[in-house]
C-alpha positions as CSV (number, residue, x, y, z in Angstrom):
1,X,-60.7,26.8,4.7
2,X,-60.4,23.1,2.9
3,X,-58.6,24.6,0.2
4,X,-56.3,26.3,2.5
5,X,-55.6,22.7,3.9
6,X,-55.5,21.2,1.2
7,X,-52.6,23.4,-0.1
8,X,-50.6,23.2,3.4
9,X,-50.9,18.7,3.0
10,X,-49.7,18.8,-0.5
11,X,-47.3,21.2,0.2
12,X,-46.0,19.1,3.3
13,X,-46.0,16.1,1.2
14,X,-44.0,17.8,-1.6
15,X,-41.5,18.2,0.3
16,X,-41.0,14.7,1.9
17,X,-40.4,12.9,-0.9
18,X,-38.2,15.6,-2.7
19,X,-35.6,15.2,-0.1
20,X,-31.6,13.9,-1.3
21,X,-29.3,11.3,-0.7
22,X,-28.4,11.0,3.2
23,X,-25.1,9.4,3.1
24,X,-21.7,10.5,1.8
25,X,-18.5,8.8,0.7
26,X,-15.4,10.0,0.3
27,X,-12.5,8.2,-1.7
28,X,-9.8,10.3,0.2
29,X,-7.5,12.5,-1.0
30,X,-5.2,12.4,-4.6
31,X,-2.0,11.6,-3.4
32,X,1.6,10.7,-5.0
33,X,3.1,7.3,-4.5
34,X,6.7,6.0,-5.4
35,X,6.9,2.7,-7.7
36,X,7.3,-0.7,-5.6
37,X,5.9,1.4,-2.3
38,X,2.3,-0.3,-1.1
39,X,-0.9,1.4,-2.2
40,X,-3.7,1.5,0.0
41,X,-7.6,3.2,-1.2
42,X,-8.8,4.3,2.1
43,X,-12.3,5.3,1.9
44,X,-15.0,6.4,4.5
45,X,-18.7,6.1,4.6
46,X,-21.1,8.9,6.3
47,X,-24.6,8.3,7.1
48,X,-27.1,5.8,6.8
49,X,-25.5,3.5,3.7
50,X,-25.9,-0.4,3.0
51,X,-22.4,-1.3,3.3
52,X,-22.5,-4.6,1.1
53,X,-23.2,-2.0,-1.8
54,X,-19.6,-0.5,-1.3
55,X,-17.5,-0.6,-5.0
56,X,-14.0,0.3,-5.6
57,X,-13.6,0.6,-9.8
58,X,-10.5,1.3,-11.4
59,X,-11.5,4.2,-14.1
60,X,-7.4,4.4,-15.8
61,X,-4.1,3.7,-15.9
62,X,-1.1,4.6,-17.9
63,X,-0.4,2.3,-21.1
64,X,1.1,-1.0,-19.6
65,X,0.1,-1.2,-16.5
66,X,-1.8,-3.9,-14.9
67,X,-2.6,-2.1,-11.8
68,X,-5.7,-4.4,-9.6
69,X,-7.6,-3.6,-6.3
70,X,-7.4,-6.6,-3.7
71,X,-10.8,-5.8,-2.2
72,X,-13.3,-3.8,-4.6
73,X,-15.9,-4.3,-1.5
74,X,-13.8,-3.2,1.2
75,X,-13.5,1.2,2.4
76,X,-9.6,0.0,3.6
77,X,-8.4,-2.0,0.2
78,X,-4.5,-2.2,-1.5
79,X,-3.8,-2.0,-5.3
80,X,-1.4,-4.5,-6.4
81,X,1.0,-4.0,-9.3
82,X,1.2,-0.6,-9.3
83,X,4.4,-0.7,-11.8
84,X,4.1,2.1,-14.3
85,X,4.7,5.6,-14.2
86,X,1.9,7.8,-14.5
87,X,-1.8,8.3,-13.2
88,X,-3.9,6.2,-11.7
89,X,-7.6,7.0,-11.3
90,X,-10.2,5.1,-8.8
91,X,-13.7,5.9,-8.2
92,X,-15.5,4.2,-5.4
93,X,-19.9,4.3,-5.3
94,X,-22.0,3.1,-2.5
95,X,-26.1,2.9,-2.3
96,X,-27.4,5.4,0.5
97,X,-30.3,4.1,2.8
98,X,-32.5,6.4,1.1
99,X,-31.4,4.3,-2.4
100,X,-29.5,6.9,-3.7
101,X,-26.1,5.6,-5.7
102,X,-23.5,8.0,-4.8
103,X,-20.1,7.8,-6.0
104,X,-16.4,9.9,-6.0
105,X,-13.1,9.5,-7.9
106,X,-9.5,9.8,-6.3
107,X,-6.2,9.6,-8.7
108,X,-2.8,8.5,-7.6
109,X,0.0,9.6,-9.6
């Protein structure tokens, strides 16, 4: 019987601490923009996620360009100088409660 409950609390165990991330992010969709129209990264947040840990990067941009993001720490940001033709790839990470980084790209073109 003690080794019968011994496997049942390590099993239990086991399974608490192998549980994954509890948050989400989302970077929003890829869209199309027209040169000299604003840009805006609109990103959400799901779950339990330290908010300060919120990061906009921008991954690429055509040869040229000199694109920048206003706000890297904000979900609602713009992108300034968006002047060149071509693709334009974002990626924006966040730390989940549970410590977890999580992270997903969006491109404009």
């Amino acid at each position: 019987m003690k080794q019968l409950f011994l496997f049942i609390l390590i099993s239990l165990w086991t399974a608490t601490i192998s549980v994954g991330q509890n948050c989400t992010i989302n970077a929003g969709v890829n869209s199309s923009i027209c040169l000299g129209q604003p840009v805006v990264l609109d990103g959400s947040l799901g779950g339990p996620a330290d908010p300060a840990s919120i990061k906009w990067t921008l991954l690429s941009q055509p040869a040229g360009a000199n694109a920048t993001i206003s706000n890297s720490s904000s979900l609602l940001t713009n992108v300034n100088n968006v002047s060149v033709i071509g693709t334009y790839t974002f990626r924006i990470n966040a730390i989940c409660g549970d410590g977890v980084a999580i992270l997903m790209k969006s491109a404009l073109r």
